[in-house]
VEXFIMAR-877828 format. One line per 2 residues: their letters; for each residue x, y, z of N, C-alpha, C. Coordinates in nm, 3 decimals, padded with zeros to 5 digits, m for minus. Last residue first. Layout:
! VEXFIMAR-877828
A) X,Y,Z,X,Y,Z,X,Y,Z; ...
END
This chain:
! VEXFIMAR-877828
XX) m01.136,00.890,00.893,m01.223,00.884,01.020,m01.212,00.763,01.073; m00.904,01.111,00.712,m00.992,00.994,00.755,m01.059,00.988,00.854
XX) m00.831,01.322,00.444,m00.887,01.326,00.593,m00.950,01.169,00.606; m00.536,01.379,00.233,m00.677,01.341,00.262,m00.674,01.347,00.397
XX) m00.398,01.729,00.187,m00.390,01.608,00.248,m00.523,01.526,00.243; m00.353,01.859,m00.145,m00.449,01.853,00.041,m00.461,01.737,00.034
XX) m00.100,02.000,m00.283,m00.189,01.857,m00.279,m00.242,01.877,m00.134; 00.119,02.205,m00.241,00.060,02.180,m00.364,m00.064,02.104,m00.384
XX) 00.311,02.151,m00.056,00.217,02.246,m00.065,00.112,02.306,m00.185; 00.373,01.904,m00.055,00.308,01.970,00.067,00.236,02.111,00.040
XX) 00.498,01.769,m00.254,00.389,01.775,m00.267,00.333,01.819,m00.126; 00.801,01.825,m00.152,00.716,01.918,m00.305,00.548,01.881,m00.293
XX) 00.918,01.584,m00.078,00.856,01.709,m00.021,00.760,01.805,m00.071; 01.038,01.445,m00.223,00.912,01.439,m00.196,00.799,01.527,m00.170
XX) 01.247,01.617,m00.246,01.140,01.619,m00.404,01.008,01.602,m00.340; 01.289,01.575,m00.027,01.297,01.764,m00.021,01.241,01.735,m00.209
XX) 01.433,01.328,m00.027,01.306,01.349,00.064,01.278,01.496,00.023; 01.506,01.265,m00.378,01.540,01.237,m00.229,01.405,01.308,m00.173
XX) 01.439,00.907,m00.582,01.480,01.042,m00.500,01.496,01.130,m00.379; 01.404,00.727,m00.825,01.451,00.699,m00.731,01.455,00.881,m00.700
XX) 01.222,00.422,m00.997,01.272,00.536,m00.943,01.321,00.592,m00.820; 01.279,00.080,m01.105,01.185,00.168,m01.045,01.245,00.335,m01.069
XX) 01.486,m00.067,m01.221,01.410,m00.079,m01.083,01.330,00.036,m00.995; 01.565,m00.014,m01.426,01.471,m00.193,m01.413,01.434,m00.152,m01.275
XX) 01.656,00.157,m01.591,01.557,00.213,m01.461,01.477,00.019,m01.410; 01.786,00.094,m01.808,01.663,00.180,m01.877,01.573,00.169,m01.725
XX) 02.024,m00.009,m01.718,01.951,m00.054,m01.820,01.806,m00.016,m01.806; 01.995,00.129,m01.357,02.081,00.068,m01.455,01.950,00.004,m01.581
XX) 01.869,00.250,m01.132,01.860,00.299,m01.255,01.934,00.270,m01.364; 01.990,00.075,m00.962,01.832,00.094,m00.985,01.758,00.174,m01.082
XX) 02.275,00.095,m00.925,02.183,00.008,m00.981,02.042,00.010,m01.008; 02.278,00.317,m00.765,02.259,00.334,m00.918,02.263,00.227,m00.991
XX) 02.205,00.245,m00.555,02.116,00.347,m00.604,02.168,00.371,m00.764; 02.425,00.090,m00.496,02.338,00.021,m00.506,02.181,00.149,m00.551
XX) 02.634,00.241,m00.453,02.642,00.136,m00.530,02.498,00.090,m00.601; 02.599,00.435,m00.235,02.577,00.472,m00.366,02.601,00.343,m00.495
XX) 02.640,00.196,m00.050,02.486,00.300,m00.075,02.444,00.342,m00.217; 02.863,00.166,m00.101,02.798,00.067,m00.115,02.636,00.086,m00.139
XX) 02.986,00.408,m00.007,02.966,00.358,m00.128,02.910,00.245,m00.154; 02.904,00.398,00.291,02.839,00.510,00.182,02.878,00.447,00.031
XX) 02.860,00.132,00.471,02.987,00.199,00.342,02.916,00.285,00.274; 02.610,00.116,00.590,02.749,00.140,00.700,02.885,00.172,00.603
XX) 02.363,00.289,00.462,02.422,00.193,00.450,02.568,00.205,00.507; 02.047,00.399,00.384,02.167,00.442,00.432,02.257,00.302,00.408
XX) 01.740,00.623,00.331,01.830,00.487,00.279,01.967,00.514,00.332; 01.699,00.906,00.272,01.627,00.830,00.334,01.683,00.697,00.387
XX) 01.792,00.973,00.016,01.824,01.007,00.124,01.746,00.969,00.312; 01.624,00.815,m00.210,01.771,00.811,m00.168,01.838,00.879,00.012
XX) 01.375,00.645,m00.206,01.366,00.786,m00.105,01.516,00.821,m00.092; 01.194,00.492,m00.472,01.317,00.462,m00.351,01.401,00.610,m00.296
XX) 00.916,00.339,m00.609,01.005,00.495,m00.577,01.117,00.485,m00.454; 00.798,00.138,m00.809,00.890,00.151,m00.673,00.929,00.279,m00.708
XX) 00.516,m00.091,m00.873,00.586,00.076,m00.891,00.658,00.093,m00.822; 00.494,m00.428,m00.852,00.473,m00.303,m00.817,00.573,m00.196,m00.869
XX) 00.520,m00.690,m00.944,00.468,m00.612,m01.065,00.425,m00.463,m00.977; 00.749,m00.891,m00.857,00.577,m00.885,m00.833,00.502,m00.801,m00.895
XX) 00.959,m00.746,m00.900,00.928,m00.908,m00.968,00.795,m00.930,m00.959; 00.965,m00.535,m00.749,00.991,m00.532,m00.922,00.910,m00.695,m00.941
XX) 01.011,m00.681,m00.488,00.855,m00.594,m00.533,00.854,m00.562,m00.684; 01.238,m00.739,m00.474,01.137,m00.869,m00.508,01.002,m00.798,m00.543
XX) 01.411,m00.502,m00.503,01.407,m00.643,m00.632,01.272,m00.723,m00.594; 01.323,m00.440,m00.236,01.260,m00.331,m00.395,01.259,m00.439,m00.521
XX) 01.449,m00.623,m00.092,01.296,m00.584,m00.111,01.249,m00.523,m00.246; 01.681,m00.587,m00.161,01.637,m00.759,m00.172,01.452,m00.762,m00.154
XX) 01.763,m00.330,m00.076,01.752,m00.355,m00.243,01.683,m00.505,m00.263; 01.678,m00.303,00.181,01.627,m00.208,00.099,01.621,m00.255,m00.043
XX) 01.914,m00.505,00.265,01.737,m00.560,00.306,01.665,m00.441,00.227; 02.110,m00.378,00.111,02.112,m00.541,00.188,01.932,m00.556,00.170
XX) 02.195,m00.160,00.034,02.234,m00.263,m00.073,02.196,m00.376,00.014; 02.100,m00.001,00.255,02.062,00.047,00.088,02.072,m00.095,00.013
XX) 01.947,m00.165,00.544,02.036,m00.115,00.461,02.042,m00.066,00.283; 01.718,00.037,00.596,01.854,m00.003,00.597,01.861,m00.138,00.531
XX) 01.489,00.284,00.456,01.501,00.229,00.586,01.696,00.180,00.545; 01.191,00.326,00.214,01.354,00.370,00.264,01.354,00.317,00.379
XX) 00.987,00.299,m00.041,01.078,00.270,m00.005,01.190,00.343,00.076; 00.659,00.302,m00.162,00.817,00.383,m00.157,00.914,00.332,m00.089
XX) 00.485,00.136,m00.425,00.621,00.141,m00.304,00.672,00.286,m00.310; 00.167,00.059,m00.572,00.280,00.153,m00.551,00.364,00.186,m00.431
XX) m00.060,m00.083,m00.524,00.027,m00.079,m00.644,00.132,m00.010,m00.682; m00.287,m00.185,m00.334,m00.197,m00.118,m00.353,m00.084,m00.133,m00.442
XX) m00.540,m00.323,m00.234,m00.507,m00.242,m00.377,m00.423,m00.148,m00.366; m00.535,m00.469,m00.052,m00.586,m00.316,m00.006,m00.550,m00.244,m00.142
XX) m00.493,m00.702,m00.071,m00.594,m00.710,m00.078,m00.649,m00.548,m00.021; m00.212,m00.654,m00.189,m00.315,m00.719,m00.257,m00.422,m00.634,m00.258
XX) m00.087,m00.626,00.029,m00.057,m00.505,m00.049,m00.216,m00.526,m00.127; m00.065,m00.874,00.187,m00.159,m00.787,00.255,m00.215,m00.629,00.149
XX) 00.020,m01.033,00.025,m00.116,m01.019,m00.002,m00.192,m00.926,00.045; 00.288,m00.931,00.059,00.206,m00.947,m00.101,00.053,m00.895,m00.077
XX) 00.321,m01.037,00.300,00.322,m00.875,00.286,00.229,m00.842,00.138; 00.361,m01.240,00.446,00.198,m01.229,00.399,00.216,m01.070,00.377
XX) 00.644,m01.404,00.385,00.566,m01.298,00.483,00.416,m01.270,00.412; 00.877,m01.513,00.289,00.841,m01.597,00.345,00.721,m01.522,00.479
XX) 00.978,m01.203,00.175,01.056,m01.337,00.194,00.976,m01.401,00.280; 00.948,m00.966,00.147,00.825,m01.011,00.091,00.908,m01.175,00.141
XX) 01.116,m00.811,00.258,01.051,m00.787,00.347,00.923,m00.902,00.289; 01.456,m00.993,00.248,01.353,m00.894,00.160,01.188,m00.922,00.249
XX) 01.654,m01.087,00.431,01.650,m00.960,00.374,01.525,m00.883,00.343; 01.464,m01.273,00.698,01.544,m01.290,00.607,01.595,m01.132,00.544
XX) 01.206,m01.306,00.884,01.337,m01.382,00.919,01.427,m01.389,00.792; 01.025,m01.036,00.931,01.119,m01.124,00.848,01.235,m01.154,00.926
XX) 00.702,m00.907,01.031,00.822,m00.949,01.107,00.893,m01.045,01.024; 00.560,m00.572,00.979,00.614,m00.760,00.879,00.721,m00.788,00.938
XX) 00.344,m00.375,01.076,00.498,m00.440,01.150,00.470,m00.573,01.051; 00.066,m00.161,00.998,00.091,m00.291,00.979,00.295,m00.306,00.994
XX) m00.082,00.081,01.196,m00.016,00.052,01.132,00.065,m00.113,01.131; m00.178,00.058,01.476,m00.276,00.028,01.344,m00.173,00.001,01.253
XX) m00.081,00.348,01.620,m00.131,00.229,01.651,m00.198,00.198,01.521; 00.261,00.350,01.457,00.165,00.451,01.505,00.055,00.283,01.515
XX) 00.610,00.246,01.542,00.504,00.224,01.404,00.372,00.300,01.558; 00.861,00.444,01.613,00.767,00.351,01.625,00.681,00.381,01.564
XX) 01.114,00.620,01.583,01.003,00.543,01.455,00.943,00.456,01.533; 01.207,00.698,01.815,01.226,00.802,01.692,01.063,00.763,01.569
XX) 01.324,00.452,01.948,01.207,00.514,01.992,01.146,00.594,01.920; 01.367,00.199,01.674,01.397,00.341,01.757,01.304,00.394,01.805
XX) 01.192,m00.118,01.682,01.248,00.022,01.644,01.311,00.081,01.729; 01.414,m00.424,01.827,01.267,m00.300,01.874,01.304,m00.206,01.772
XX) 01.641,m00.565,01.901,01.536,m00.635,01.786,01.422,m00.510,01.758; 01.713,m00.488,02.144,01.768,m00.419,01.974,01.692,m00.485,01.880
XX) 01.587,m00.632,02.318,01.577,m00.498,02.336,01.638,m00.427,02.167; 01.508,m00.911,02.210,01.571,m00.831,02.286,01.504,m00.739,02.261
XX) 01.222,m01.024,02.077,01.221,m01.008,02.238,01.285,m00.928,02.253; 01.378,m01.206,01.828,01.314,m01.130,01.849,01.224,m01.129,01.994
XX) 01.741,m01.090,01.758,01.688,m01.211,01.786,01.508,m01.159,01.860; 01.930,m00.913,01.689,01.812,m00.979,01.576,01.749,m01.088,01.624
XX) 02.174,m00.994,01.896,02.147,m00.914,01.792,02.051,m00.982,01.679; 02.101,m00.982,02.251,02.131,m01.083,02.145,02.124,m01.011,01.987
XX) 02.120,m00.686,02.411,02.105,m00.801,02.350,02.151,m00.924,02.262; 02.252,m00.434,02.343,02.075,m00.474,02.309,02.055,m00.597,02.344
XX) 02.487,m00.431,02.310,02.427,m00.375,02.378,02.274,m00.370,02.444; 02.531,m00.824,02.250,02.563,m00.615,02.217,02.493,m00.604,02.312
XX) 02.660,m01.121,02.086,02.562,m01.020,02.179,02.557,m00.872,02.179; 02.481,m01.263,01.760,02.586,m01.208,01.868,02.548,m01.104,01.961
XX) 02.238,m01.344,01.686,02.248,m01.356,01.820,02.381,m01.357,01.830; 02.382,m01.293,01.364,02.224,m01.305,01.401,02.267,m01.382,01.545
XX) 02.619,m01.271,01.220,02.556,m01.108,01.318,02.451,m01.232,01.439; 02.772,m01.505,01.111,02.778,m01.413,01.172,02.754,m01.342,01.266
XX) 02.739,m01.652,00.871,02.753,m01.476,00.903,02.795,m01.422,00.985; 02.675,m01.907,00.923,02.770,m01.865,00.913,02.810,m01.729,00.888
XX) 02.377,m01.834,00.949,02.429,m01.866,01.069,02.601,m01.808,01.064; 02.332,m01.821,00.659,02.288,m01.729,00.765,02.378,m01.714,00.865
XX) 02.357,m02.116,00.618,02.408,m01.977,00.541,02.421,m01.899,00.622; 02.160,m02.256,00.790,02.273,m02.268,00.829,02.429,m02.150,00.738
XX) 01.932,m02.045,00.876,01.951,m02.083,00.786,02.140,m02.094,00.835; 01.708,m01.961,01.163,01.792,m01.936,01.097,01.907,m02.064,00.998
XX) 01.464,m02.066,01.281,01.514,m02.047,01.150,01.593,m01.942,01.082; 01.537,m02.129,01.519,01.496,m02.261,01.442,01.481,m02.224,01.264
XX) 01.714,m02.029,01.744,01.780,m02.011,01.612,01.707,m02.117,01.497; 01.557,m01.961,01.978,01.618,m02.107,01.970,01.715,m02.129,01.866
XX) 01.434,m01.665,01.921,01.523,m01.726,02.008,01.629,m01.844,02.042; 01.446,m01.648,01.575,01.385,m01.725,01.647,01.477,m01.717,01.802
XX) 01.495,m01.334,01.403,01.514,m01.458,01.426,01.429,m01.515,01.571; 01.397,m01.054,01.244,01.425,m01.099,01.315,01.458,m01.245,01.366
XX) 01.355,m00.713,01.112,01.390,m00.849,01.078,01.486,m00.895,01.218; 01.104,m00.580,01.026,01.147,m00.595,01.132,01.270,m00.703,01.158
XX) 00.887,m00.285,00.858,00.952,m00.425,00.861,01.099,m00.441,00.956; 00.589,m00.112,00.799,00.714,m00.116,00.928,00.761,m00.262,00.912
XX) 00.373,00.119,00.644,00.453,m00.076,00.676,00.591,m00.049,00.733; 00.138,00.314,00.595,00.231,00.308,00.655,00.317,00.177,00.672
XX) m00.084,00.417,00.299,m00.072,00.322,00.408,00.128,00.317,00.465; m00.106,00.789,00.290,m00.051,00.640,00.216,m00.073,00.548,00.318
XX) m00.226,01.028,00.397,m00.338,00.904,00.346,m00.225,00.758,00.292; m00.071,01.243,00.383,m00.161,01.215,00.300,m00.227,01.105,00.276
XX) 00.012,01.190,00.617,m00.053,01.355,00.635,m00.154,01.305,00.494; 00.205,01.009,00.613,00.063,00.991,00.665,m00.034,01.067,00.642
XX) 00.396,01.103,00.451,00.308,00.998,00.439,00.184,00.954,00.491; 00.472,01.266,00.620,00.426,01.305,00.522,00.377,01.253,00.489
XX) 00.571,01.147,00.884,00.475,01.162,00.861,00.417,01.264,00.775; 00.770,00.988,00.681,00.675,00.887,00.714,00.553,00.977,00.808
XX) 00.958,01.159,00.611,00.928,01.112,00.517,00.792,01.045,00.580; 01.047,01.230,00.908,00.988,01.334,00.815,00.882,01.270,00.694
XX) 01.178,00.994,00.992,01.051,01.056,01.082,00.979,01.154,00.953; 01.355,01.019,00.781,01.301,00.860,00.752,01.146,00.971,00.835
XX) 01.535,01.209,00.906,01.437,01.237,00.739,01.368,01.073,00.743; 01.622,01.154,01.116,01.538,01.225,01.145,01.402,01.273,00.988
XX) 01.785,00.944,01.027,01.665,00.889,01.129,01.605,00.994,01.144; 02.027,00.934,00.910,01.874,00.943,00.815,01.795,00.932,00.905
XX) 02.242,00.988,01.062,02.207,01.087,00.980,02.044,01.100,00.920; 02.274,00.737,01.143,02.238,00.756,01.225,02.171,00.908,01.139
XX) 02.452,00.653,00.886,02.309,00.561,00.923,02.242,00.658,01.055; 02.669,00.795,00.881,02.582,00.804,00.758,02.400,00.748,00.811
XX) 02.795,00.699,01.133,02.705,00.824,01.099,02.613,00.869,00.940; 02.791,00.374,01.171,02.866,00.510,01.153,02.716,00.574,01.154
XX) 02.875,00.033,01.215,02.769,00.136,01.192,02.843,00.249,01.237; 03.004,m00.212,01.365,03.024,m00.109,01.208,02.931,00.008,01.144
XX) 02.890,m00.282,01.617,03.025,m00.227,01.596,03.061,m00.126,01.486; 02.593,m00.227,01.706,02.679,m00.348,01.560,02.791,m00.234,01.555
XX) 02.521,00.015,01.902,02.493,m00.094,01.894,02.620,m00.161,01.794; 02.589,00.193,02.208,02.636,00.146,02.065,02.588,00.062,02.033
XX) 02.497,00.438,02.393,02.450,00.300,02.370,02.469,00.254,02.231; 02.506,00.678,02.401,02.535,00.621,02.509,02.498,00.490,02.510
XX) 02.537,00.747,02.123,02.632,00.825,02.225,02.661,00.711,02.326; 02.469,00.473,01.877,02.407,00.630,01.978,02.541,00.664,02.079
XX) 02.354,00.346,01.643,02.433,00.329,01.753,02.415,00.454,01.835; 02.173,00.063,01.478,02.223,00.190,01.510,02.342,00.199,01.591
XX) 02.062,m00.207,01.434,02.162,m00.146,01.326,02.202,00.027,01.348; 01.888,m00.218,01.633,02.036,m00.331,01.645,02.150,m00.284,01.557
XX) 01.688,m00.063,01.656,01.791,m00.053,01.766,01.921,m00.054,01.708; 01.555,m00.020,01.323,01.574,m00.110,01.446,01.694,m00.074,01.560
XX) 01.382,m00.052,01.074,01.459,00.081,01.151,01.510,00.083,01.283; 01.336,m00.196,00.878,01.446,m00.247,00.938,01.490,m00.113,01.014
XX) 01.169,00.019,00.652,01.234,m00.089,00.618,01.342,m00.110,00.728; 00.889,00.066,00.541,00.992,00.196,00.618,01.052,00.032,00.650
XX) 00.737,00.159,00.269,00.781,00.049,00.340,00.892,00.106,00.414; 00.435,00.353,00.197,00.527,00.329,00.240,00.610,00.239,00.332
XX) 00.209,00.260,m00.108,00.228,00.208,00.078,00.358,00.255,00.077; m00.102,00.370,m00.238,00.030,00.360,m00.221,00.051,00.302,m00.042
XX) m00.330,00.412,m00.295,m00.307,00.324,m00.359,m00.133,00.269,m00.340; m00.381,00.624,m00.170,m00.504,00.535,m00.116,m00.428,00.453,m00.192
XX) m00.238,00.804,m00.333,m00.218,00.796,m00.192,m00.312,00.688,m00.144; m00.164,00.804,m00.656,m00.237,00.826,m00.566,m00.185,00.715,m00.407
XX) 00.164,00.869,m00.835,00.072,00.805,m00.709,m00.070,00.884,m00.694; 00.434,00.896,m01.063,00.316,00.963,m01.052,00.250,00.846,m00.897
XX) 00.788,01.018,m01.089,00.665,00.876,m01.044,00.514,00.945,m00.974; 00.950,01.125,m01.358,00.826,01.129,m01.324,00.759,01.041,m01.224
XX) 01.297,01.229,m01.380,01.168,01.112,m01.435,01.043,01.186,m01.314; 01.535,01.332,m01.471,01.430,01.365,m01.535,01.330,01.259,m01.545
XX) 01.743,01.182,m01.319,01.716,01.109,m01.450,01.587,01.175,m01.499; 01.523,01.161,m01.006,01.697,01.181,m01.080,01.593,01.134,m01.215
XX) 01.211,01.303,m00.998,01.299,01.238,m00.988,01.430,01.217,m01.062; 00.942,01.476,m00.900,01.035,01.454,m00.999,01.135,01.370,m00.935
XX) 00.615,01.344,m00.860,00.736,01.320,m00.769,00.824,01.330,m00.901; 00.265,01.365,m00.809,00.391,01.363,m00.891,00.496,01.415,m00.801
XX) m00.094,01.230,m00.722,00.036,01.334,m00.749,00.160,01.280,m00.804; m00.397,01.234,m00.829,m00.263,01.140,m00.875,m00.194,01.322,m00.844
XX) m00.657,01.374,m00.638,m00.603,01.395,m00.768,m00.452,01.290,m00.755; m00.863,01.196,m00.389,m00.752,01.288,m00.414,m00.696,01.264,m00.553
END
């Protein structure tokens, strides 16, 4: 398939091929939602519940064309063996809820949304931390399938979305970050952190929303696999 193109804020350009790209659908989990009849983390709103039907959209566009799919999960040890006495003092990690113990991995909120479960095959990076490359065989897995290009969206914008995209900058990948896609329980904290990414000449890649992505549906044939 021909390199497609993605306009983006700031009159920019992120060019891909699809065999060379991975979407990282980032922490789409029970624990950080909430629902009518089943609340989860007290502080979660509607900004976050808003993106779950464009995250579904974004990911099977993604597929339609061939990108590799990554589902990250973040979770802790039942026993708490690694969670980090930092950590600990936070907070969240096995208070209880609706789900469960929160982030602890087994409950029931530790699980995607029924909405996003990862498709069979598709690669789940289970992190015990923010950034999805933190102490995970995600690098290599990118490595050894020659992939050289992120997109990016899931939760939070400024927590586990930006501690990923920073560590994938540092590793020498392309980042495109799906703004509307991305959420975060303070909308400004959202928008905080999306325009850091285009601070001092874009250090972090590009950035846009799902209806740019979109653009390449009717323009680019999908690849076919077997």
């Amino acid at each position: 398939m021909t390199e497609l193109q993605i306009r983006c804020r700031g009159e920019r350009l992120f060019s891909f091929a699809p065999a060379g790209t991975a979407l990282i659908v980032i922490d789409m989990q029970r624990d950080f939602f909430s629902s009518s009849d089943q609340p989860a983390m007290p502080q979660t709103n509607d900004p976050m519940q808003a993106i779950i039907p464009r995250v579904a959209d974004l990911i099977a566009v993604a597929r339609l064309f061939g990108c590799r799919v990554i589902h990250t999960r973040e979770g802790y040890s039942p026993d708490f063996s690694d969670v980090s006495a930092f950590r600990a003092s936070l907070g969240y990690v096995g208070e209880p809820g609706p789900g469960g113990r929160c982030l602890i991995r087994g409950e029931h909120g530790h699980d995607f949304l029924d909405e996003l479960k990862p498709a069979p095959g598709e690669t789940i990076i289970e992190k015990a931390g923010f950034s999805a490359f933190h102490a995970t065989a995600l690098d290599q897995q990118l490595s050894a399938a020659s992939i050289e290009r992120l997109i990016l969206c899931g939760v939070t914008t400024q927590c586990c979305v930006h501690s990923t995209l920073r560590s994938a900058v540092d590793l020498g990948y392309w980042c495109l970050t799906i703004a509307d896609c991305c959420a975060a329980q303070d909308p400004q904290a959202h928008e905080a952190a999306l325009s850091l990414i285009s601070a001092e000449g874009h250090l972090f890649g590009w950035v846009c929303d799902l209806d740019d992505f979109k653009t390449i549906l009717p323009t680019a044939r999908p690849c076919t696999t077997t």
